[in-house]
One Martini backbone bead per residue (centre of mass of N, CA, C, O) as a GRO file, in nm:
protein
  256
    1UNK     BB    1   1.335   0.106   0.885
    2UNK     BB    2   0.972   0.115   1.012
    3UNK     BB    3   0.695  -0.131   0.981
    4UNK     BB    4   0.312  -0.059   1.057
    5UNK     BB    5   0.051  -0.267   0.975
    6UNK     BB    6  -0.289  -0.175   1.068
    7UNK     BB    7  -0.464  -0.222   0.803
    8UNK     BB    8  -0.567  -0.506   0.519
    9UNK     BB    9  -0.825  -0.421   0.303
   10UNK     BB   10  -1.174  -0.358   0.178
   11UNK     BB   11  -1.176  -0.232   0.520
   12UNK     BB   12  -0.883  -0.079   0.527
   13UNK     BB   13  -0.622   0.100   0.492
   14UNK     BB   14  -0.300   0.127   0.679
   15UNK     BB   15   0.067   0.253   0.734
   16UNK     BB   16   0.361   0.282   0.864
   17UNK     BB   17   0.644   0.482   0.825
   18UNK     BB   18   1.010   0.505   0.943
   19UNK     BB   19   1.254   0.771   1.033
   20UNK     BB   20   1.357   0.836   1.326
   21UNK     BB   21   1.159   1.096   1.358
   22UNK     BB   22   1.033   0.977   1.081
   23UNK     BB   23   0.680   0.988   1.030
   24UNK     BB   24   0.436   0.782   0.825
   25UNK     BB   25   0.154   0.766   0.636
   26UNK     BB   26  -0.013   0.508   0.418
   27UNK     BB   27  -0.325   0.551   0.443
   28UNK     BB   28  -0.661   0.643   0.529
   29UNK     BB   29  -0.883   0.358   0.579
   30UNK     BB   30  -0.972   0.487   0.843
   31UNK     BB   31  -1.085   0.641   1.100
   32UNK     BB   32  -0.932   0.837   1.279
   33UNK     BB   33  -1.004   0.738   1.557
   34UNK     BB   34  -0.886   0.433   1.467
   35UNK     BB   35  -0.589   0.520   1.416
   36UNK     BB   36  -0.541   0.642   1.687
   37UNK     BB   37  -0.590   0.381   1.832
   38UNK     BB   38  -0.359   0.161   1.679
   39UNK     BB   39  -0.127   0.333   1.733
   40UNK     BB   40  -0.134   0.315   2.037
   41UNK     BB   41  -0.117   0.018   2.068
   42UNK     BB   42   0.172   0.083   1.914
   43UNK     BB   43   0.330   0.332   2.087
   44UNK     BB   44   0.200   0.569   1.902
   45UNK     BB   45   0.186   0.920   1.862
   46UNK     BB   46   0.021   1.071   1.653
   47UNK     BB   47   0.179   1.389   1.642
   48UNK     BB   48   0.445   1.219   1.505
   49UNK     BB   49   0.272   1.285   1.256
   50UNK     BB   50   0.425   1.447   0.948
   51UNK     BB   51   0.245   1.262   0.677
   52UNK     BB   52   0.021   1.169   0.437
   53UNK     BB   53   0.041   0.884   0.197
   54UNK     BB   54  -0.202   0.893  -0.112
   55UNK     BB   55  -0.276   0.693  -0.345
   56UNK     BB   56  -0.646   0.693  -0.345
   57UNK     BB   57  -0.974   0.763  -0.289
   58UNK     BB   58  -1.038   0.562  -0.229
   59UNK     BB   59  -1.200   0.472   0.126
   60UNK     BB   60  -0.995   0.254   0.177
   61UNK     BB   61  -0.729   0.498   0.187
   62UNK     BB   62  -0.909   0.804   0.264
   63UNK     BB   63  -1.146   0.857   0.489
   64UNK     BB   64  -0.940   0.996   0.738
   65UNK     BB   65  -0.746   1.199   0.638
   66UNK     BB   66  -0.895   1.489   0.721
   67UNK     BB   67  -0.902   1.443   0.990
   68UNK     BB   68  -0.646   1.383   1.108
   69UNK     BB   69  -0.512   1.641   0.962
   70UNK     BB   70  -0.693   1.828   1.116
   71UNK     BB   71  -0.605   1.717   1.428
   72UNK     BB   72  -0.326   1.731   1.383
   73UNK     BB   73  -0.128   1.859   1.144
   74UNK     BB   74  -0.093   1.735   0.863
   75UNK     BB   75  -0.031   1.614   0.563
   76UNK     BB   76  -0.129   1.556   0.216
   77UNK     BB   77   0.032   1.338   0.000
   78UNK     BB   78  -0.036   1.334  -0.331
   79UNK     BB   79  -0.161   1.382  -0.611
   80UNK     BB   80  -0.365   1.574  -0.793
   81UNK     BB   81  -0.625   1.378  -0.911
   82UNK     BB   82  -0.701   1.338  -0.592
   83UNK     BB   83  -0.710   1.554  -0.436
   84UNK     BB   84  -0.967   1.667  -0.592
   85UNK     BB   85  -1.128   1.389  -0.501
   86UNK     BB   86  -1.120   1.526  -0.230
   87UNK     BB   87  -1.084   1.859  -0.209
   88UNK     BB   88  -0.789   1.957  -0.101
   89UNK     BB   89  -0.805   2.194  -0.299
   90UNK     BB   90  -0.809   2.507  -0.103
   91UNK     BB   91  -0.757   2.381   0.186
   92UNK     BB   92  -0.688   2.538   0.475
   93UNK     BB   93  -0.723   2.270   0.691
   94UNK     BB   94  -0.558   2.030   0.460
   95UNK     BB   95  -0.279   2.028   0.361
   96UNK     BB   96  -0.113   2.021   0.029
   97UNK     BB   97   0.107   1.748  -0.132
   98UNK     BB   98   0.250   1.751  -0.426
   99UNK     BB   99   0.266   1.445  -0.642
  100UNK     BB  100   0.504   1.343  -0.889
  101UNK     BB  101   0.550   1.108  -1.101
  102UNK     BB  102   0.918   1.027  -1.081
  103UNK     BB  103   0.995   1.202  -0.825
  104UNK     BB  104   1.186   1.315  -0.587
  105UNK     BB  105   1.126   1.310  -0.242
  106UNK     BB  106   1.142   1.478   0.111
  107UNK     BB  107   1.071   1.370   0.441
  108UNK     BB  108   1.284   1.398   0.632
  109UNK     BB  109   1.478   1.095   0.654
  110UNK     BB  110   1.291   1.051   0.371
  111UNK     BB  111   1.260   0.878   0.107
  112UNK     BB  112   1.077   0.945  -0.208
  113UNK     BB  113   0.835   0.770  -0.475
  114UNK     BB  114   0.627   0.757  -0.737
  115UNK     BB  115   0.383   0.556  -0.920
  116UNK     BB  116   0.186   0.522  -1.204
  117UNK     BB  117  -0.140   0.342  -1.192
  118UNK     BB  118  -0.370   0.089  -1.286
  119UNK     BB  119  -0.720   0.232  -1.219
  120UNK     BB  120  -1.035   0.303  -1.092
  121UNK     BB  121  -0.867   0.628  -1.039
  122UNK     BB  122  -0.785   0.946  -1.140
  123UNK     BB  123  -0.473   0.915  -0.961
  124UNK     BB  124  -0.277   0.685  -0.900
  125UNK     BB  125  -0.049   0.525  -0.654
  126UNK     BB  126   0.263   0.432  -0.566
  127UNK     BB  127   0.537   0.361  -0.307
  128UNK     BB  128   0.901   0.460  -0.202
  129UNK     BB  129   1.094   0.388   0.046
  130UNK     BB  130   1.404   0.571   0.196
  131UNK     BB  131   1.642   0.425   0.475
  132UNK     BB  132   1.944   0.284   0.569
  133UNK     BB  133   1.936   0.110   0.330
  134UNK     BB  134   1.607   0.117   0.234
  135UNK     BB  135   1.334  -0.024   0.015
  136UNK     BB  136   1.018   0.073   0.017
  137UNK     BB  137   0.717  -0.086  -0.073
  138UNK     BB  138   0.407  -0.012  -0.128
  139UNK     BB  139   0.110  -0.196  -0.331
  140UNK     BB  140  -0.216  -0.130  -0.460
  141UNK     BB  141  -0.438  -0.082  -0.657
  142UNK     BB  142  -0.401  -0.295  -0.976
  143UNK     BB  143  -0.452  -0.451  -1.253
  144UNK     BB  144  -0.144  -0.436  -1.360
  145UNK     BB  145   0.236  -0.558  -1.425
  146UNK     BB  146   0.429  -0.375  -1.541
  147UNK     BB  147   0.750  -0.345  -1.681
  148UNK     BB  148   0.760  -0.067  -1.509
  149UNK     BB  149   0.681  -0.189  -1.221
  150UNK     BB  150   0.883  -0.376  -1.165
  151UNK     BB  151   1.143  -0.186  -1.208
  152UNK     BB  152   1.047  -0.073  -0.937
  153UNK     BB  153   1.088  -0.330  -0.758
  154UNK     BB  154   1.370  -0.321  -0.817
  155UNK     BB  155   1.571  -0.297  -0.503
  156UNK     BB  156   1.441  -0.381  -0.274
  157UNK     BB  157   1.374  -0.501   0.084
  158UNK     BB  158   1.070  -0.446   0.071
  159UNK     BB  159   0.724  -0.592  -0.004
  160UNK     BB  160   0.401  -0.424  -0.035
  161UNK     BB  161   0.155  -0.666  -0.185
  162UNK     BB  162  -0.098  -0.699  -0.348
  163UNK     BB  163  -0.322  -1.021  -0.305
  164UNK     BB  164  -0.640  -1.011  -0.384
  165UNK     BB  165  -0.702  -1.281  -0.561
  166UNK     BB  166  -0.857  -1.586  -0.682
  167UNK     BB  167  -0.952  -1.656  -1.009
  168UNK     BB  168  -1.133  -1.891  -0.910
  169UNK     BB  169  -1.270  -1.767  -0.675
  170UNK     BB  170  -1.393  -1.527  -0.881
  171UNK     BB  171  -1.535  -1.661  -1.086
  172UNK     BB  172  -1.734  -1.859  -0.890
  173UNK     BB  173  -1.861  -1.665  -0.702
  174UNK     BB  174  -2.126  -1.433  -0.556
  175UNK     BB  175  -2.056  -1.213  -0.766
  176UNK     BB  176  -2.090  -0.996  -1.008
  177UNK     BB  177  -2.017  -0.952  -1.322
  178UNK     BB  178  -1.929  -0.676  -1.296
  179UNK     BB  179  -1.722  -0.695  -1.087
  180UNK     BB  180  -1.543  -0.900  -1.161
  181UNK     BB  181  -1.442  -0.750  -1.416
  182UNK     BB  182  -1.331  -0.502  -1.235
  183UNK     BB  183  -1.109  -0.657  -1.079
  184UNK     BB  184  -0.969  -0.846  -1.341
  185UNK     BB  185  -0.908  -0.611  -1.502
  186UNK     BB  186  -0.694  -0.343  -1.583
  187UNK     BB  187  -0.878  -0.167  -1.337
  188UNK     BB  188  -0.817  -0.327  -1.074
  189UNK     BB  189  -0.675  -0.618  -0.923
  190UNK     BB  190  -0.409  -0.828  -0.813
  191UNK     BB  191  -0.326  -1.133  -0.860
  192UNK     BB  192  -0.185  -1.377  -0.732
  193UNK     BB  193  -0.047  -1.477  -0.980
  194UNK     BB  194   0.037  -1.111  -1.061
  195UNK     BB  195   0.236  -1.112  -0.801
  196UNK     BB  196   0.400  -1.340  -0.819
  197UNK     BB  197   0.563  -1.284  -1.116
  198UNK     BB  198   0.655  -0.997  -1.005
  199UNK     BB  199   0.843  -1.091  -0.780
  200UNK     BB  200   1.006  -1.301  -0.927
  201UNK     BB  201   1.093  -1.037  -1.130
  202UNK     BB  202   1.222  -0.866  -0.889
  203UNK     BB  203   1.392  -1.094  -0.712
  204UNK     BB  204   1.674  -0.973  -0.514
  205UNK     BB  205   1.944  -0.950  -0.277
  206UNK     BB  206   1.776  -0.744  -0.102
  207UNK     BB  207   1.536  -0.907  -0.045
  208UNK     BB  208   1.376  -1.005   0.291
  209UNK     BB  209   1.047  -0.911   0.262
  210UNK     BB  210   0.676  -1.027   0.197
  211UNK     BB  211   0.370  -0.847   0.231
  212UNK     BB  212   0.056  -0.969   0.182
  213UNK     BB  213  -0.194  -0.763   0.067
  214UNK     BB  214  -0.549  -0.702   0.001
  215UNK     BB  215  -0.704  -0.947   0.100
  216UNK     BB  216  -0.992  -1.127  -0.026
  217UNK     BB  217  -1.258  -1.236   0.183
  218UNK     BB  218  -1.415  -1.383  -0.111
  219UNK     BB  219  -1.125  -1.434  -0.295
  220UNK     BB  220  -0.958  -1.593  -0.074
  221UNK     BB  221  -0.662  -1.698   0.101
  222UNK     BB  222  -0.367  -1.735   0.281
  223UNK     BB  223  -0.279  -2.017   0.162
  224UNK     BB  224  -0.239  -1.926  -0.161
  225UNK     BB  225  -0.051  -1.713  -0.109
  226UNK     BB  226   0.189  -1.854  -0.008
  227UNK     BB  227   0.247  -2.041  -0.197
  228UNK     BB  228   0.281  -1.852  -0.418
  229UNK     BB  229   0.536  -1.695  -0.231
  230UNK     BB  230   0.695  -1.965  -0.276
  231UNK     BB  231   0.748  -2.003  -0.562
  232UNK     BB  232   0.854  -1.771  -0.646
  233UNK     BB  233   1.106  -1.761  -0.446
  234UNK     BB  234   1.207  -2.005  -0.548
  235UNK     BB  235   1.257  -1.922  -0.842
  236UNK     BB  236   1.437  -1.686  -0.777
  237UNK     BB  237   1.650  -1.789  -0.528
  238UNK     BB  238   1.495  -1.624  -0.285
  239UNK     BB  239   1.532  -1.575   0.126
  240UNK     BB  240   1.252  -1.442   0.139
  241UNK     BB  241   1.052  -1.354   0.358
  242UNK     BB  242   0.703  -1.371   0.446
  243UNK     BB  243   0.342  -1.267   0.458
  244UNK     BB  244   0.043  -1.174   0.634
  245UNK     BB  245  -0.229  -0.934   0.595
  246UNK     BB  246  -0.456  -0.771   0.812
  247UNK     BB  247  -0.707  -0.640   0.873
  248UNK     BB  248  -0.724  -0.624   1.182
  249UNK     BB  249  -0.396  -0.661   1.276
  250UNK     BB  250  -0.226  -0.644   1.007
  251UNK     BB  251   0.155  -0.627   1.109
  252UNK     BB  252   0.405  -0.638   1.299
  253UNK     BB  253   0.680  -0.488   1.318
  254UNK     BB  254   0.942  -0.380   1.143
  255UNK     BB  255   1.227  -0.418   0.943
  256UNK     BB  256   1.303  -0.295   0.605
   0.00000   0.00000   0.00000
């Protein structure tokens, strides 16, 4: 199984993940048009794209799925609770396929299953992807890591795992007190520290590594993620490489 992620932050999530002849989208959140760029940039050709798979309507995971999906004809995959915020059900040009947590479904080679997350939009959901005796985690916006979530990240061999903030940097920093409520809330995003305690909890000797994403541009730096999963990952004994995704560059194509 391979993955590459196209763009990772406040300004627009998408990675690919493929295996064999099939390829899909994990959230389409920058445009269509910039989508079709990133991929060609990777000598993905769109067409190749099977379909999308959307967390939840937030625009930044969610803003290009239909136009893709309409330009290149591919379906998009979701919870219902999500289509429906996005007007997708009933839409003769964008078909939905629907995704129920905790059922496993599959499309070509890949094996998939969906798990809801507690965040502030309709019916979140993050993604587990299966095939090569690999399984891959997508997890990005949710407020807190429970018990059932950890559970869900143990046996991965690579965690794309959301590091959104550091609490002390959004403590002081320069958002209204509205919006840091909402961030550090437990329907809002995980901190640096609740993504690190996951890890170490759910790090086994599968796990070969592990790539932090949507990392906040104003309440975050990637020197604070490294250290935390440098940490987390040496407490928990596991020898699993680490690094950051980004905005802009996104990061480099892997095998998972």
């Amino acid at each position: 199984m391979r993955v590459s992620v196209l763009a990772s932050g406040s300004g627009g999530n998408s990675c690919v993940v493929e295996s064999g002849a099939t390829r899909v989208l994990v959230d389409a959140g920058l445009s269509g048009r910039e989508i079709e760029r990133r991929l060609r940039a990777r000598s993905i050709d769109p067409e190749s794209i099977a379909g999308i798979f959307v967390t939840h309507e937030h625009n930044d995971h969610s803003s290009g799925a239909l136009a893709f999906s309409t330009r290149w004809g591919c379906p998009v995959f979701t919870s219902a609770g999500t289509a429906a915020a996005l007007g997708l059900e009933g839409d003769l040009f964008s078909p939905f396929v629907r995704i129920d947590p905790g059922r496993d479904g599959r499309i070509g080679a890949l094996g998939f299953r969906a798990f809801a997350t507690p965040h502030d939009a309709k019916d979140s959901v993050v993604y587990a992807f299966e095939a090569d005796d690999a399984r891959l985690i997508v997890a990005s916006d949710l407020g807190r890591a429970e018990p059932e979530f950890v559970d869900f990240l143990r046996g991965a061999t690579t965690l794309l795992l959301e590091f959104n903030h550091d609490e002390d940097m959004l403590r002081d920093g320069p958002y209204t007190w509205f919006l840091k409520k909402r961030i550090s809330g437990g329907w809002g995003h995980l901190s640096n520290r609740q993504s690190g305690d996951a890890v170490r909890a759910a790090a086994g000797p599968r796990l070969r590594r592990v790539v932090a994403t949507h990392l906040s541009r104003t309440n975050n730096v990637p020197a604070l993620v490294l250290a935390v999963l440098a940490q987390a990952l040496d407490r928990a004994e596991c020898p699993a490489v680490f690094d950051v995704a980004d905005q802009i560059r996104g990061f480099d194509p892997f095998d998972a």
